[in-house]
Every structure is written in structure tokens, then in C-alpha cells.
C-alpha positions as CSV (number, residue, x, y, z in Angstrom):
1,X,9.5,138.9,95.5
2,X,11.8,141.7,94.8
3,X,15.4,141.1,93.6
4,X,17.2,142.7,96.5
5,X,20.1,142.7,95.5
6,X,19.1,144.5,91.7
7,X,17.7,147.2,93.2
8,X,20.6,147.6,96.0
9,X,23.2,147.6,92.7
10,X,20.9,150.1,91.4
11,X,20.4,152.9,94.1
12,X,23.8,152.7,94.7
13,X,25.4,153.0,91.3
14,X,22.8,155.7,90.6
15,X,23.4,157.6,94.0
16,X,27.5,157.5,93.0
17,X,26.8,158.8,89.9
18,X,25.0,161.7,90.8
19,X,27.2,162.4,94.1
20,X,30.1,162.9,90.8
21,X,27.7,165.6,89.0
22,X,27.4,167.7,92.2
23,X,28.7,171.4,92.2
24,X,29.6,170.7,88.5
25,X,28.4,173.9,86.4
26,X,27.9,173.4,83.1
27,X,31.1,174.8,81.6
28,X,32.9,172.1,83.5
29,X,30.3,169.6,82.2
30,X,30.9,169.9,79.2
31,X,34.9,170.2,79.5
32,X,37.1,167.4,77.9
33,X,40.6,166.9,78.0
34,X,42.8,167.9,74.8
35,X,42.3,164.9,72.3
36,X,39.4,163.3,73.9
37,X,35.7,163.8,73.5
38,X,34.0,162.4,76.7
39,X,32.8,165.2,79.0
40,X,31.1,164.7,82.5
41,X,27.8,165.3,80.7
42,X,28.4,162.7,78.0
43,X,28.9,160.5,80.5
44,X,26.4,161.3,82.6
45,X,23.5,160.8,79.8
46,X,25.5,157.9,78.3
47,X,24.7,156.3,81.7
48,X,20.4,157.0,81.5
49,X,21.0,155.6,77.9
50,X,22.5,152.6,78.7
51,X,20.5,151.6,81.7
52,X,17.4,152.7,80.1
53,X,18.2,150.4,76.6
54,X,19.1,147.3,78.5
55,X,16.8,147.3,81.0
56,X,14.2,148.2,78.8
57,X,15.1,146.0,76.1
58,X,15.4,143.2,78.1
59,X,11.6,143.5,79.6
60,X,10.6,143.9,75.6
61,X,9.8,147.4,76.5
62,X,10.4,150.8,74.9
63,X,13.5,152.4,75.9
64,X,12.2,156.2,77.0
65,X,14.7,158.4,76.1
66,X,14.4,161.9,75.4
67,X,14.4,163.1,71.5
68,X,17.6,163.3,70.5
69,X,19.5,161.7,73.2
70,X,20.2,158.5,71.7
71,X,21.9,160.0,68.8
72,X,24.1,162.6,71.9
73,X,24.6,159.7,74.1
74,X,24.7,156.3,73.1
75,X,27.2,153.6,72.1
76,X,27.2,155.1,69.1
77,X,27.7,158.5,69.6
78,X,30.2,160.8,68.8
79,X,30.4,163.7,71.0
80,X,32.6,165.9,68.5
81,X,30.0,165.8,66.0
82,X,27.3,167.2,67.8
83,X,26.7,170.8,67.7
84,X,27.4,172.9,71.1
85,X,23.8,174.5,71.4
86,X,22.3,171.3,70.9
87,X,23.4,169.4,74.7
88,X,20.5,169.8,77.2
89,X,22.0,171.8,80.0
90,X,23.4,169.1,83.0
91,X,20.4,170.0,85.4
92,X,18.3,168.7,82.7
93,X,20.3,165.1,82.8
94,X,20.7,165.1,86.5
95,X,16.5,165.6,86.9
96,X,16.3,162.6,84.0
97,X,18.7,160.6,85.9
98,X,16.5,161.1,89.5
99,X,13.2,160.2,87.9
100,X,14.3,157.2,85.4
101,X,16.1,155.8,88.9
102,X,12.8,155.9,90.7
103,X,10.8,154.7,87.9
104,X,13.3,152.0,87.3
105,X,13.6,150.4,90.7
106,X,9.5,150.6,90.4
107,X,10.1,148.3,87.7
108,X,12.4,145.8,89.0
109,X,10.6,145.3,92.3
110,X,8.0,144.2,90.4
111,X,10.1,141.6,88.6
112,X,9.5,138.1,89.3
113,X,12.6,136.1,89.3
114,X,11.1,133.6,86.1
115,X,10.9,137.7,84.7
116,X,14.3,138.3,85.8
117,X,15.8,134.5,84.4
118,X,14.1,134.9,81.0
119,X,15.8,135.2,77.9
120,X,16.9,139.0,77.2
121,X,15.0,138.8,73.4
122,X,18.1,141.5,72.5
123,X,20.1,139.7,73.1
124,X,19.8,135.5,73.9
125,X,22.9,134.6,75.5
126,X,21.7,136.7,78.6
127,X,18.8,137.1,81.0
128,X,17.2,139.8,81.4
129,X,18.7,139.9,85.1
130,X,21.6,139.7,83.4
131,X,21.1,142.7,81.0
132,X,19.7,145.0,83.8
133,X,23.3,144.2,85.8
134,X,25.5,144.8,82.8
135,X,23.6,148.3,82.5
136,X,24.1,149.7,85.8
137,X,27.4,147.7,85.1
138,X,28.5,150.4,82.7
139,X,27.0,153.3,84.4
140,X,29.0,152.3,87.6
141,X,32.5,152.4,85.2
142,X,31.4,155.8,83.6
143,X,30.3,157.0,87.1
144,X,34.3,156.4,87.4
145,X,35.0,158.4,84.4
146,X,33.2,161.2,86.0
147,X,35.3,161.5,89.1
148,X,38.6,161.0,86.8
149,X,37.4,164.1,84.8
150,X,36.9,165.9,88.1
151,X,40.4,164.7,89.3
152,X,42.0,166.4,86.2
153,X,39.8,169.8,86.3
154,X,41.4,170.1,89.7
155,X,44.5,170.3,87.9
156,X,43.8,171.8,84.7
157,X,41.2,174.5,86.5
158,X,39.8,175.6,89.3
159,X,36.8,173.6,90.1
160,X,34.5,172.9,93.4
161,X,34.7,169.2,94.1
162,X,31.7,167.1,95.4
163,X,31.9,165.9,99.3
164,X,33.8,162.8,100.0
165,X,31.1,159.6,100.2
């Protein structure tokens, strides 16, 4: 039986985070503040990375992650280091977000819960059920990160902001 409450965590941390990338053109994507580095669009792949490792990992799968976006958008990344013509336009991470979030709750409904209580092999002090949480955990707190940038374009620059939710 499906973990309910997985995939409820899921399609809402997922719909959140693409509510934040609505009306967002990709000049403002790819805006950061003076003296930081994170942009909208970091954020916003950083969040398919992370999801996509952990979960993943934890089912002793391959991550799929397009070329070159672990190096753009994982925990180890540094966003001032990558070259400007090299970050997929946001579209392009908005349509990877929308199919890895279907293909994703595919995969977790058809998680057993003796899947889901395993041992993440990544990582042994965790479960797998525990891994997939921590995941969406961190795309729910860049999610936030999003709408803070948003906040402070409205201020910096004129900027269309996504309906209330």
C-alpha cells in the first residue's frame, strides 16, 4: 500500500515550488542579491537535484539528472563559477521539475513500507522513508528561498508576482 502521507508531502512541496517560479522570466531567474550567489533558478534545479539524489539513492537507483546539472546545482555547487551561457533557460527546469514529480510519486506508490523502512545504503543511519522526507525536506526550505528572492525583486525591481495560494 502506498505511503499516503509521502506522496501528499510530495505534491505539495512540488506544487509550492512551482507556484514560486510562476511569471518569473528568466532575467529575474537568474537575479541574485549583491554578495550572494543563489538565484530563483539555482534554487529551483537545486531542488530536482536533491530530491532526485536522495530519493534515488535511497532505492539504490541511478539519480537521473540532466548532463551537467549536478555540477550547476548540487550541494556542491558554486553558482559564481559557472559560466552565464551555460544555465538551461528556467522553462527548461520548470518542465524537469513537472515530469521528475510525476515520475517520482509513480515511484513511491509503489513502495512497500519494508521498501520504505529499509536501510538508505547512502547513508545507514536513515531509511529510505527517511531519505525521500529529508529531500522534499530541502526543496520545501528552498521553495522558501524562492518566494524571499521574489519578496526582494519587488523591492529592488519591478517584477510580476505569482497568485497568492
Amino acid at each position: 500500500m502506498a505511503d499516503e502521507t509521502l506522496l501528499n508531502l510530495l505534491d505539495d512541496v512540488r506544487s509550492k515550488t512551482l507556484k514560486e517560479l510562476q511569471n518569473l522570466d528568466d532575467t529575474h531567474a537568474r537575479w541574485a542579491p549583491p554578495n550572494l550567489q543563489n538565484s530563483c533558478l539555482w534554487h529551483a534545479g537545486h531542488a530536482y537535484v536533491v530530491t532526485e539524489h536522495l530519493t534515488m539513492r535511497g532505492l539504490g537507483a541511478s539519480p537521473q539528472v540532466p548532463e551537467g546539472w549536478f555540477k550547476m546545482f548540487s550541494w556542491e555547487s558554486n553558482p559564481a563559477h559557472i559560466a552565464p551561457e551555460t544555465w538551461p533557460p528556467l522553462e527548461e527546469v520548470i518542465a524537469a521539475l513537472k515530469a521528475q514529480h510525476q515520475r517520482l510519486r509513480d515511484v513511491i506508490a509503489g513502495l512497500s513500507p519494508e521498501q520504505l523502512d529499509a536501510t538508505d545504503p547512502g547513508n545507514p543511519n536513515h531509511t529510505v522513508r527517511f531519505s525521500i522526507m529529508h529531500g522534499l525536506h530541502d526543496e520545501a526550505r528552498h521553495s522558501g528561498e524562492i518566494s524571499l528572492l521574489r519578496k526582494l525583486m519587488t523591492r529592488t525591481f519591478v517584477v510580476q508576482s505569482p497568485p497568492n495560494y
